[in-house]
mmCIF entry with sequence, helices, sheets and N, C-alpha, C, O atoms, coordinates in Angstrom:
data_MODEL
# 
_entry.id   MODEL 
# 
_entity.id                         1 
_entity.type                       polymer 
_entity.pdbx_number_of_molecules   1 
# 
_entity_poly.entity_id                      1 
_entity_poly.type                           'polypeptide(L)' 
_entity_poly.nstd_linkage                   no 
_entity_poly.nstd_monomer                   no 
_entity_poly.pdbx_seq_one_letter_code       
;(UNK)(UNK)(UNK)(UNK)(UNK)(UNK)(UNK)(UNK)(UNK)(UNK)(UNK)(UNK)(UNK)(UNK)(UNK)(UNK)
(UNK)(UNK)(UNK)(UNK)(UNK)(UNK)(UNK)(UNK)(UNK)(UNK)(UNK)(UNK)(UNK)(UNK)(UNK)(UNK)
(UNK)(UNK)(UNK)(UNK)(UNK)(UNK)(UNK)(UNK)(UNK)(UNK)(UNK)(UNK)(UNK)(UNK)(UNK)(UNK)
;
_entity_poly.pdbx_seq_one_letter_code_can   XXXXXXXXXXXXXXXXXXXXXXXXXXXXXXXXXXXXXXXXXXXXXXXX 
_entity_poly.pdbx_strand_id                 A 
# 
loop_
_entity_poly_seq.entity_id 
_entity_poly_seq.num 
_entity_poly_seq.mon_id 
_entity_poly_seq.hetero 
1 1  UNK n 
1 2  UNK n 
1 3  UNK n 
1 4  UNK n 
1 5  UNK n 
1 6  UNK n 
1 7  UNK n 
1 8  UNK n 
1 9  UNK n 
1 10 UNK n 
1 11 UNK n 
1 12 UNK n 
1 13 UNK n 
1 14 UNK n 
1 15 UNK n 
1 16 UNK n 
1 17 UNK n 
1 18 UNK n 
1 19 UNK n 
1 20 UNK n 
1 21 UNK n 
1 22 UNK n 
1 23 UNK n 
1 24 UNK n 
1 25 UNK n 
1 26 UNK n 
1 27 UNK n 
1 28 UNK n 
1 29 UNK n 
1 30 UNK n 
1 31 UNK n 
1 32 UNK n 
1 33 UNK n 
1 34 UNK n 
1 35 UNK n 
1 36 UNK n 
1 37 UNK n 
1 38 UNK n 
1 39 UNK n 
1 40 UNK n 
1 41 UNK n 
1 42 UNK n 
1 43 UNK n 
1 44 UNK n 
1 45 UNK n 
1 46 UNK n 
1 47 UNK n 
1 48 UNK n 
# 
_struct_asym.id          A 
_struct_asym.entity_id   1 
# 
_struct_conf.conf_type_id            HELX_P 
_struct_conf.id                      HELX_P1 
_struct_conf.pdbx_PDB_helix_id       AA1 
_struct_conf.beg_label_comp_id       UNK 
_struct_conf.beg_label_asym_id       A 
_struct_conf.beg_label_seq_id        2 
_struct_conf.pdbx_beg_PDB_ins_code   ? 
_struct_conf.end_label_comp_id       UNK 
_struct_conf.end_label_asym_id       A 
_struct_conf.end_label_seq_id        47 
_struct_conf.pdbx_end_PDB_ins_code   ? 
_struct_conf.beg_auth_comp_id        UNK 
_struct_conf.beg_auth_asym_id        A 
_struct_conf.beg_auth_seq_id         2 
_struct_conf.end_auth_comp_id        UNK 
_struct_conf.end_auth_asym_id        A 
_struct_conf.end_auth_seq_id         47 
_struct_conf.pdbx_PDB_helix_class    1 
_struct_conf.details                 ? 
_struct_conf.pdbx_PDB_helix_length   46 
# 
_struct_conf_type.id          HELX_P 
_struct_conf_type.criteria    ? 
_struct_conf_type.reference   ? 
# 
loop_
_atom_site.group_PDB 
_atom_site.id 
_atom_site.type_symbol 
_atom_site.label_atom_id 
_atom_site.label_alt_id 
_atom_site.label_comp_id 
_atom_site.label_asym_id 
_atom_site.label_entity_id 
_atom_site.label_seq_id 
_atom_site.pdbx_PDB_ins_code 
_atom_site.Cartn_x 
_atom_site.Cartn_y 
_atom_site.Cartn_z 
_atom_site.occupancy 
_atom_site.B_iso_or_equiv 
_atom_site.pdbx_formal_charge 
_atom_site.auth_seq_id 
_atom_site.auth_comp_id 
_atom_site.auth_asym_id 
_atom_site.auth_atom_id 
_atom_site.pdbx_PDB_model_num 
ATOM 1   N N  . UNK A 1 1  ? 2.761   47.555  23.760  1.00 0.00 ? 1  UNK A N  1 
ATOM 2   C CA . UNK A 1 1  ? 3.736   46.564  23.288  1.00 0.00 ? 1  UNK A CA 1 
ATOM 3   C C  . UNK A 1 1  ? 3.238   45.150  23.577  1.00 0.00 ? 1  UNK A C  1 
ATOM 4   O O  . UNK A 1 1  ? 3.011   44.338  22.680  1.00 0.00 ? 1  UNK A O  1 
ATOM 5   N N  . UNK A 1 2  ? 3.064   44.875  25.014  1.00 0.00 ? 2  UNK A N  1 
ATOM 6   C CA . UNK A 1 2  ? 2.193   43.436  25.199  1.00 0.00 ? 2  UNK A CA 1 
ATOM 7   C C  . UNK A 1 2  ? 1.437   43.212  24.322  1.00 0.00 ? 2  UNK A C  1 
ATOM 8   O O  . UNK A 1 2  ? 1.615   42.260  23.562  1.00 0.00 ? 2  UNK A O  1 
ATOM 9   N N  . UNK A 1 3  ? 0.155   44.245  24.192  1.00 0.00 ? 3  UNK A N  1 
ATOM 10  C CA . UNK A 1 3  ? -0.829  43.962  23.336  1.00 0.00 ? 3  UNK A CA 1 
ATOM 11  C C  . UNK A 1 3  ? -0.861  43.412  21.682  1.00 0.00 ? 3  UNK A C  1 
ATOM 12  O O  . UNK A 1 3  ? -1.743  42.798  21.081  1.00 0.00 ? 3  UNK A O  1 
ATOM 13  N N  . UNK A 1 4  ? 0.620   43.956  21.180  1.00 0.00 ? 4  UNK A N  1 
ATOM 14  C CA . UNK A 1 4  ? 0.599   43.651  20.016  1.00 0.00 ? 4  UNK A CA 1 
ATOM 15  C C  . UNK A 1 4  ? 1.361   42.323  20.178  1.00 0.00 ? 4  UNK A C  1 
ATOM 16  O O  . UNK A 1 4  ? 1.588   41.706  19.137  1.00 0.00 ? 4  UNK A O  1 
ATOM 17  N N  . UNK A 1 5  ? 1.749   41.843  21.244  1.00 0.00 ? 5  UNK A N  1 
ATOM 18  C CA . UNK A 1 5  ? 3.022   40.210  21.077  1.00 0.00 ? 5  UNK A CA 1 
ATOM 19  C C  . UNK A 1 5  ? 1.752   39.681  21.289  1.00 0.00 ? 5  UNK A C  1 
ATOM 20  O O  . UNK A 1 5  ? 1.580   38.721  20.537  1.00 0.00 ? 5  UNK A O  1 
ATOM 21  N N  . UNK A 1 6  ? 0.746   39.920  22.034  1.00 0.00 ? 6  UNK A N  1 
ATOM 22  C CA . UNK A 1 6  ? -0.446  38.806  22.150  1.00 0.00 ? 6  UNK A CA 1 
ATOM 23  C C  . UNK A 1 6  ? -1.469  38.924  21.190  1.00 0.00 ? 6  UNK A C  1 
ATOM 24  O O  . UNK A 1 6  ? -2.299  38.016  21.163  1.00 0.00 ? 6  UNK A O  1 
ATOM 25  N N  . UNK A 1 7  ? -1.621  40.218  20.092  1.00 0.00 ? 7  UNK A N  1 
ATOM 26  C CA . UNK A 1 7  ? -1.961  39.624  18.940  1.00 0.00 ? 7  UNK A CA 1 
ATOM 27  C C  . UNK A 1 7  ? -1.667  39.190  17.741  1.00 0.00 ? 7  UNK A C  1 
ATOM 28  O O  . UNK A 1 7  ? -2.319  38.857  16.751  1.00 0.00 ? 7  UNK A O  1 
ATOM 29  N N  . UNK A 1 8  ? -0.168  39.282  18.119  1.00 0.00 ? 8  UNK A N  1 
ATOM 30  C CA . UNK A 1 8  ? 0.556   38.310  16.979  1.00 0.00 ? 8  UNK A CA 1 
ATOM 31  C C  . UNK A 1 8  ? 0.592   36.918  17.254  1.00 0.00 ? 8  UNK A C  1 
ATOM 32  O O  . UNK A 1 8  ? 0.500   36.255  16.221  1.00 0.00 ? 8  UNK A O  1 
ATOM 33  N N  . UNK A 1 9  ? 0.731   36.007  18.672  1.00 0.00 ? 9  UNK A N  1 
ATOM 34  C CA . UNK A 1 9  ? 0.839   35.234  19.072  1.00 0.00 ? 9  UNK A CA 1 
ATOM 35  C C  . UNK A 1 9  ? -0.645  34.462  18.824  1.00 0.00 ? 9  UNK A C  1 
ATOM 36  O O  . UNK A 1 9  ? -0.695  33.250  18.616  1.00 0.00 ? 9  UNK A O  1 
ATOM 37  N N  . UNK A 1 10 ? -1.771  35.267  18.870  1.00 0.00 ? 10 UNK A N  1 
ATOM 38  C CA . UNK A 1 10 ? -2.681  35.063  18.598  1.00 0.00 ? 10 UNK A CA 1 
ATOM 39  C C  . UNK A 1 10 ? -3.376  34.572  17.503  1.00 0.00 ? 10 UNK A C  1 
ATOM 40  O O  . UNK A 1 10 ? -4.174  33.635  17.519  1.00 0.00 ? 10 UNK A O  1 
ATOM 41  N N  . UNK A 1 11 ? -2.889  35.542  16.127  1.00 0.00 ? 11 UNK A N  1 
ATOM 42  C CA . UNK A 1 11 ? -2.646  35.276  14.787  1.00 0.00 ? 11 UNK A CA 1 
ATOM 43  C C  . UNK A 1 11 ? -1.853  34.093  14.631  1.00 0.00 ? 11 UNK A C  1 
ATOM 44  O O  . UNK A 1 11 ? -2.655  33.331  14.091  1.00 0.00 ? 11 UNK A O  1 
ATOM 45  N N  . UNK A 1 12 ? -0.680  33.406  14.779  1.00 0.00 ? 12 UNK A N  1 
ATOM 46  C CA . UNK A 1 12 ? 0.060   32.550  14.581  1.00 0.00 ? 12 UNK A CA 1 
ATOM 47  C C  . UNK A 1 12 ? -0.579  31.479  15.046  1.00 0.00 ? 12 UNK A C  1 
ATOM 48  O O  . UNK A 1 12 ? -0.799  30.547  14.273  1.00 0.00 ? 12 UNK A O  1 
ATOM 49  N N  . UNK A 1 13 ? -1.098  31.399  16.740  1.00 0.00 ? 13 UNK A N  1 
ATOM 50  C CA . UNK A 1 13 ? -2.262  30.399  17.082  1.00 0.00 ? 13 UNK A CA 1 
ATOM 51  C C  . UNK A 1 13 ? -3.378  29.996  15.915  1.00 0.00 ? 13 UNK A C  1 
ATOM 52  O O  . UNK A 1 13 ? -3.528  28.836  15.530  1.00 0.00 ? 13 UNK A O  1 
ATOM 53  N N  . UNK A 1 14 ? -3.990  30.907  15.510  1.00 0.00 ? 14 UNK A N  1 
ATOM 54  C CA . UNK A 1 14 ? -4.784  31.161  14.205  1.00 0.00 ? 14 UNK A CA 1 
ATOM 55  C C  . UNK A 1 14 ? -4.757  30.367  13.104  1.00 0.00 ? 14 UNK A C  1 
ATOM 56  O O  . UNK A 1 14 ? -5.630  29.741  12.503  1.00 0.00 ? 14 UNK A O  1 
ATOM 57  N N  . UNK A 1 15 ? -3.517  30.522  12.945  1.00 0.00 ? 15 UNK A N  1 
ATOM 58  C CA . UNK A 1 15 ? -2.863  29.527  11.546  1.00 0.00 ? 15 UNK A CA 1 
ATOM 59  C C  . UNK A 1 15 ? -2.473  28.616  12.196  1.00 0.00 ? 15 UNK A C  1 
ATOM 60  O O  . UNK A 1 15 ? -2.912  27.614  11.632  1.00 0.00 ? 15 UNK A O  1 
ATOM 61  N N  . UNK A 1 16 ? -1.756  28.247  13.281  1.00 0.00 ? 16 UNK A N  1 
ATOM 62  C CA . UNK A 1 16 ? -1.508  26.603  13.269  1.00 0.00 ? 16 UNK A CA 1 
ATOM 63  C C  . UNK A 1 16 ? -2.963  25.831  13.427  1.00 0.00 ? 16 UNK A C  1 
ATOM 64  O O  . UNK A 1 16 ? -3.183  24.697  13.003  1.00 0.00 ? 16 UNK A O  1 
ATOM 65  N N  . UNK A 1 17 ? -3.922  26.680  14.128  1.00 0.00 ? 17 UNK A N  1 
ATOM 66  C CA . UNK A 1 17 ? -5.261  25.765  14.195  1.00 0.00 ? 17 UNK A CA 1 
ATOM 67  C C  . UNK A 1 17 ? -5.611  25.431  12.824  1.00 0.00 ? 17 UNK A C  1 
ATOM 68  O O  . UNK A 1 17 ? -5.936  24.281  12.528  1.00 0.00 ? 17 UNK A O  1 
ATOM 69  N N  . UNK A 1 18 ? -5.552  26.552  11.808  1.00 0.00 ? 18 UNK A N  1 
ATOM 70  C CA . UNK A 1 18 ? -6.143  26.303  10.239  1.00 0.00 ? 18 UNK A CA 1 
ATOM 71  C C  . UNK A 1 18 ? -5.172  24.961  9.470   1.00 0.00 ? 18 UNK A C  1 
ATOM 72  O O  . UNK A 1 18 ? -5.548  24.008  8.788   1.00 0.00 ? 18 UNK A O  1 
ATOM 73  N N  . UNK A 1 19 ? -3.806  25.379  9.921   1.00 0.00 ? 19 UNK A N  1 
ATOM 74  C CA . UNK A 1 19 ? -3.086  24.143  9.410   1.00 0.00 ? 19 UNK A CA 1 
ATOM 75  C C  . UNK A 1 19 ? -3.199  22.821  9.763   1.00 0.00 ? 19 UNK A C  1 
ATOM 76  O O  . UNK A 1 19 ? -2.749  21.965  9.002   1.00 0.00 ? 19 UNK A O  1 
ATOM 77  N N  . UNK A 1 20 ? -4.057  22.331  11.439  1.00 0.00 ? 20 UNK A N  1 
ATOM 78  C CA . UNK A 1 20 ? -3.910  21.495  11.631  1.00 0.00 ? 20 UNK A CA 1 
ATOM 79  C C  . UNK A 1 20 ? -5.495  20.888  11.265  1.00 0.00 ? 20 UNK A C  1 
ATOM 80  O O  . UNK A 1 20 ? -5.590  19.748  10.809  1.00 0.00 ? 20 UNK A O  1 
ATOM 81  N N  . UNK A 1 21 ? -6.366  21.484  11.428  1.00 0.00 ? 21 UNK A N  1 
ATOM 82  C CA . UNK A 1 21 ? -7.787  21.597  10.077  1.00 0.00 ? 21 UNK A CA 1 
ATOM 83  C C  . UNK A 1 21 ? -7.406  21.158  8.998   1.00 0.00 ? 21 UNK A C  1 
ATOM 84  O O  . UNK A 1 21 ? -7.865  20.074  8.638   1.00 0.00 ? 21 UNK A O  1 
ATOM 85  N N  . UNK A 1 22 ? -6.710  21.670  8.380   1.00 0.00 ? 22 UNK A N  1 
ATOM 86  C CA . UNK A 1 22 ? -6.446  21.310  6.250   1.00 0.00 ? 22 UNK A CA 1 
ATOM 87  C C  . UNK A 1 22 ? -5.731  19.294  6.737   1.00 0.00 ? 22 UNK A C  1 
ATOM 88  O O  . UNK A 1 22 ? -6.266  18.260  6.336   1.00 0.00 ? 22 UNK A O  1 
ATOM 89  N N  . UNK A 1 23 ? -4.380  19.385  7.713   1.00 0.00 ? 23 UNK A N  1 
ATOM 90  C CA . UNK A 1 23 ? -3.875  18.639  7.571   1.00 0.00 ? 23 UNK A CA 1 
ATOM 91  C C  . UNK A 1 23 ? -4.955  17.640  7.923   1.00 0.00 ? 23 UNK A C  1 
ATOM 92  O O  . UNK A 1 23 ? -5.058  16.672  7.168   1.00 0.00 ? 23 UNK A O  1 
ATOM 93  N N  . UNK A 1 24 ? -5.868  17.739  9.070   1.00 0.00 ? 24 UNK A N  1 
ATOM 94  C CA . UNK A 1 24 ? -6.856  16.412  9.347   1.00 0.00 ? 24 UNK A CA 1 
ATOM 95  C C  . UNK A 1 24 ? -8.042  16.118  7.937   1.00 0.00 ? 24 UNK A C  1 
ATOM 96  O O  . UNK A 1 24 ? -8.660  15.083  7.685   1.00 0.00 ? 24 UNK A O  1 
ATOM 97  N N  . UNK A 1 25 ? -8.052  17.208  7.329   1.00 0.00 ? 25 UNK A N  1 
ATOM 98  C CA . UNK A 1 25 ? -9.378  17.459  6.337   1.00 0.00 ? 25 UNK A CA 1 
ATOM 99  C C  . UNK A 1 25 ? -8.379  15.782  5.098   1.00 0.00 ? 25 UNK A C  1 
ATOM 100 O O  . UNK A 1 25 ? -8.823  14.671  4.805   1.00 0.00 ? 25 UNK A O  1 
ATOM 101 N N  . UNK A 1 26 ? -7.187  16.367  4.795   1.00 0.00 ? 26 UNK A N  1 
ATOM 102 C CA . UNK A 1 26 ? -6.532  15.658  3.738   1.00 0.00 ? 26 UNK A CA 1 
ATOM 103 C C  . UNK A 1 26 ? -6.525  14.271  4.611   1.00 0.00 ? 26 UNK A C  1 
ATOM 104 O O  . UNK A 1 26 ? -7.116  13.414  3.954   1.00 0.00 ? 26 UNK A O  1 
ATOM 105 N N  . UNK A 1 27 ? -6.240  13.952  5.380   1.00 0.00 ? 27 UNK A N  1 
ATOM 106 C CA . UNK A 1 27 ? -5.472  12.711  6.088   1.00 0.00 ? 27 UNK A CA 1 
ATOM 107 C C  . UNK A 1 27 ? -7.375  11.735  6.099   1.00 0.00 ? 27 UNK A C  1 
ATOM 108 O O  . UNK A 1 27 ? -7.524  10.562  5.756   1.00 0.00 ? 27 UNK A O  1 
ATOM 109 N N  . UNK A 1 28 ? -7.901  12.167  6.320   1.00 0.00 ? 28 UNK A N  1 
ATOM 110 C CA . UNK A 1 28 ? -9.197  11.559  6.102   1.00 0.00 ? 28 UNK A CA 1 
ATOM 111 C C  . UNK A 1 28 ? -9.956  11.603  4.648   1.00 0.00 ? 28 UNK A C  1 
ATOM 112 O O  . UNK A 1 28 ? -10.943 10.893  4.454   1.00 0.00 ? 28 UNK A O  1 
ATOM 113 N N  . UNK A 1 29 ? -9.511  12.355  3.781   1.00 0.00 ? 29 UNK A N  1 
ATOM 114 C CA . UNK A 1 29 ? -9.483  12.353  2.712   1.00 0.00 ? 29 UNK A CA 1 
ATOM 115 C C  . UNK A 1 29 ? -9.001  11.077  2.153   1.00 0.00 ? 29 UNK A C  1 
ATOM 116 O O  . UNK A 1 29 ? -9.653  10.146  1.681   1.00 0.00 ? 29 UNK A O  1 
ATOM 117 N N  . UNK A 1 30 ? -7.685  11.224  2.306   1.00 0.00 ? 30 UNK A N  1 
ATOM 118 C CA . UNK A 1 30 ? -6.978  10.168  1.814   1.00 0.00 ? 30 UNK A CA 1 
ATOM 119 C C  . UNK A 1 30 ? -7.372  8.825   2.053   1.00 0.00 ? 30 UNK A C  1 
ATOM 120 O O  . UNK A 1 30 ? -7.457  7.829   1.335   1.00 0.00 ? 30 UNK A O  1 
ATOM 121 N N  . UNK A 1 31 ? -7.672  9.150   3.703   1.00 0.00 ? 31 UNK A N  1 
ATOM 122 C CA . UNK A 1 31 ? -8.608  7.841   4.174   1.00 0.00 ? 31 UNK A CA 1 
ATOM 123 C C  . UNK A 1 31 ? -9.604  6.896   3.203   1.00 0.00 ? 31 UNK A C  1 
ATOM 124 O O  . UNK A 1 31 ? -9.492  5.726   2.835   1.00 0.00 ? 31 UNK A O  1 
ATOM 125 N N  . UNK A 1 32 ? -10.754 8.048   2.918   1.00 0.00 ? 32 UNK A N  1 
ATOM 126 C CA . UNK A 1 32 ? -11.771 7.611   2.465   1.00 0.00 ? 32 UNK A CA 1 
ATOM 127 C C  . UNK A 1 32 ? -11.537 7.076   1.111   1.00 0.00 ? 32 UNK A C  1 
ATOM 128 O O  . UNK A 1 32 ? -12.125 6.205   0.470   1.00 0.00 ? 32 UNK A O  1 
ATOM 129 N N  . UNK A 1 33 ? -10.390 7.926   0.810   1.00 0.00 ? 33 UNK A N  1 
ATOM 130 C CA . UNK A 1 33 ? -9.919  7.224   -0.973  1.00 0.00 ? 33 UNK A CA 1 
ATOM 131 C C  . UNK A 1 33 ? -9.593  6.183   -0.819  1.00 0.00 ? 33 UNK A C  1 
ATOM 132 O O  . UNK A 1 33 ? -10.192 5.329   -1.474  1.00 0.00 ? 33 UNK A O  1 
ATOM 133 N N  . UNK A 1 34 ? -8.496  5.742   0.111   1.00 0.00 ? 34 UNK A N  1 
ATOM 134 C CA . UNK A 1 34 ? -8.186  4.233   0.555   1.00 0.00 ? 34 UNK A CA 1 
ATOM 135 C C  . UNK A 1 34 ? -9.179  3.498   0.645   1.00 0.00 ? 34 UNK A C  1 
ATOM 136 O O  . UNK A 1 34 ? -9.157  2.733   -0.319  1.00 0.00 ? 34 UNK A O  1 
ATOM 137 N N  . UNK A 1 35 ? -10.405 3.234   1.549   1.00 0.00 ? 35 UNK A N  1 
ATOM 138 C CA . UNK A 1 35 ? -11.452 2.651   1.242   1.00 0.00 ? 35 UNK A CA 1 
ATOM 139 C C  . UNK A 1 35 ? -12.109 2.674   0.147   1.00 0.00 ? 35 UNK A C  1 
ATOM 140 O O  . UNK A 1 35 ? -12.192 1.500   -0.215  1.00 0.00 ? 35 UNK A O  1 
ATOM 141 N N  . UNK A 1 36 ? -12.639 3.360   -0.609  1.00 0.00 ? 36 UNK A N  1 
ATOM 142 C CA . UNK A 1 36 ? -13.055 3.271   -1.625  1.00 0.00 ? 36 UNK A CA 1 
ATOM 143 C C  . UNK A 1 36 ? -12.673 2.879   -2.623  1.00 0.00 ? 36 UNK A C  1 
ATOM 144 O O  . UNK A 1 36 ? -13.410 2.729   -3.597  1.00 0.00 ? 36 UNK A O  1 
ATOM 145 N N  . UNK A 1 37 ? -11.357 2.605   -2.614  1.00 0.00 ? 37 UNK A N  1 
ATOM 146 C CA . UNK A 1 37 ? -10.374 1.699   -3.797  1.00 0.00 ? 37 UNK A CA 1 
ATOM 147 C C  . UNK A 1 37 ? -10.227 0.061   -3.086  1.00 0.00 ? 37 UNK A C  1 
ATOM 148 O O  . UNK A 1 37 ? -10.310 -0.937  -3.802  1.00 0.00 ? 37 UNK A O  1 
ATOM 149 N N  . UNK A 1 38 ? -10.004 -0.023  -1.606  1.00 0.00 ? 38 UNK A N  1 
ATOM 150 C CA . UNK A 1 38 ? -10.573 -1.341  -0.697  1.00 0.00 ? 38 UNK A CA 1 
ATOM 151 C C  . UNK A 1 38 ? -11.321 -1.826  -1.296  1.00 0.00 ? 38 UNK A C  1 
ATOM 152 O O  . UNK A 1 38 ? -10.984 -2.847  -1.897  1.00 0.00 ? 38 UNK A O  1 
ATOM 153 N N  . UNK A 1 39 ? -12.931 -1.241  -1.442  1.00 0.00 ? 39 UNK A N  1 
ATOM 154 C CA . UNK A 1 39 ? -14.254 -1.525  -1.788  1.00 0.00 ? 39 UNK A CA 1 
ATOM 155 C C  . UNK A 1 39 ? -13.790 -2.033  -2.919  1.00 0.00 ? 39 UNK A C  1 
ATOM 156 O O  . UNK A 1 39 ? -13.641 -3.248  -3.040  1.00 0.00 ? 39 UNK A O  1 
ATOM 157 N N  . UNK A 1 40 ? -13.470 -1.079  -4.000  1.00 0.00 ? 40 UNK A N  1 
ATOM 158 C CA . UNK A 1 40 ? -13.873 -1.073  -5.170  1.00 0.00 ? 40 UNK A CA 1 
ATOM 159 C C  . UNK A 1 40 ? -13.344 -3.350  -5.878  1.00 0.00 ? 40 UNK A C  1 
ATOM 160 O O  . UNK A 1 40 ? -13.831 -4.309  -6.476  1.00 0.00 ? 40 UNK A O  1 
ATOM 161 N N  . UNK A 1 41 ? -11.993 -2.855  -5.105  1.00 0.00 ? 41 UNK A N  1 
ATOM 162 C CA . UNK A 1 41 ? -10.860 -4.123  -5.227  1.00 0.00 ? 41 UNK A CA 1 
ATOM 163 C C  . UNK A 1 41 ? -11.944 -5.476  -4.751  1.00 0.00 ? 41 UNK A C  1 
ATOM 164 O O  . UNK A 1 41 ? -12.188 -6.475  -5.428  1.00 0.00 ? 41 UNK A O  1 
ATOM 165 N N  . UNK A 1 42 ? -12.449 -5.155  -3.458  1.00 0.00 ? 42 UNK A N  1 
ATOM 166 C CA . UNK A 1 42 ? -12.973 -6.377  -3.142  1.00 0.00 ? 42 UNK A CA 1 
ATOM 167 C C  . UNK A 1 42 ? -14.421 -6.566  -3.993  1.00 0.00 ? 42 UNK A C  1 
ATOM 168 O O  . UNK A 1 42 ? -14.913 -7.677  -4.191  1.00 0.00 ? 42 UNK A O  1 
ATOM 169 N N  . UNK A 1 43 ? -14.734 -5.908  -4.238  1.00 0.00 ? 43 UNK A N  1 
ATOM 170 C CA . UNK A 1 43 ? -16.066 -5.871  -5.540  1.00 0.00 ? 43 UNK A CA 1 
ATOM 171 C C  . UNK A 1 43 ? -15.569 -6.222  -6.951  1.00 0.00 ? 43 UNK A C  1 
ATOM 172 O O  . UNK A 1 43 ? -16.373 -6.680  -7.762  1.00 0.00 ? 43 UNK A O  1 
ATOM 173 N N  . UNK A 1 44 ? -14.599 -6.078  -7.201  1.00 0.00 ? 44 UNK A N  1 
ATOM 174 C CA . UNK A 1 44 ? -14.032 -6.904  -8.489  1.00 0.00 ? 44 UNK A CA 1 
ATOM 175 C C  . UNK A 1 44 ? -13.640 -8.277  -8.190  1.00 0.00 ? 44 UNK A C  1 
ATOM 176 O O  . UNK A 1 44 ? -13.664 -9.104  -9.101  1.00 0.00 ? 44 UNK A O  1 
ATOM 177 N N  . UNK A 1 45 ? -13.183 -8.703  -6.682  1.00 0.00 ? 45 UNK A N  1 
ATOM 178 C CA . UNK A 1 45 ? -12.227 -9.895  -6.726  1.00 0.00 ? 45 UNK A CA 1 
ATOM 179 C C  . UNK A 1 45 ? -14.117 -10.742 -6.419  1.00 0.00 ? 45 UNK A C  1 
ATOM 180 O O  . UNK A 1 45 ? -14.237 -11.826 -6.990  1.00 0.00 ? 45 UNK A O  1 
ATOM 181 N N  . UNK A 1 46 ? -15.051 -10.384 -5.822  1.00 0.00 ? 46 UNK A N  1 
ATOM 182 C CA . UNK A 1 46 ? -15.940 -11.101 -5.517  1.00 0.00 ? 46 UNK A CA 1 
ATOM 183 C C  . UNK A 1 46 ? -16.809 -11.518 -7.351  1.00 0.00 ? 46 UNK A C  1 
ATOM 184 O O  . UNK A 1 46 ? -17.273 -12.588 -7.744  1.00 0.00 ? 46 UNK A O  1 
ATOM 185 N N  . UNK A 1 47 ? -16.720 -10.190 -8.054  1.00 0.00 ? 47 UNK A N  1 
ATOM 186 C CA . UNK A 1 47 ? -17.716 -10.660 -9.205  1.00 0.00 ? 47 UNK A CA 1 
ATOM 187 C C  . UNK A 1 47 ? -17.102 -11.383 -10.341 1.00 0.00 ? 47 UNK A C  1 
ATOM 188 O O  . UNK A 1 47 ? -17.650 -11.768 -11.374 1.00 0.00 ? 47 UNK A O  1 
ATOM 189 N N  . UNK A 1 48 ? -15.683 -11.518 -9.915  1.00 0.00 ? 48 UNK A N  1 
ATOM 190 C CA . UNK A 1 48 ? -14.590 -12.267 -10.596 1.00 0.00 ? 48 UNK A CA 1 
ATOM 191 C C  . UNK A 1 48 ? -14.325 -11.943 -12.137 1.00 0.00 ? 48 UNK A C  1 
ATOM 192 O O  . UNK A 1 48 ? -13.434 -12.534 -12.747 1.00 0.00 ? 48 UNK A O  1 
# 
């Protein structure tokens, strides 16, 4: 009985690590899109 609450607990550990992976993967994602539209903006306002 233990054995199976600690590999369910285990599994669930499992997925919040994967969820909190995807969520950092997007959030720096988004990041880099933000800069790259930064860039892009200040490269238009400089060549006028």
């Amino acid at each position: 009985m233990a054995r199976n609450a600690r590999a369910a607990a285990r599994a669930v550990a499992i997925q919040q690590d994967a969820a909190a992976q995807t969520a950092t993967r997007l959030m720096f994602a988004a990041a880099g899109l933000a800069a790259a539209l930064a860039l892009a903006g200040a490269l238009a306002l400089i060549s006028g």
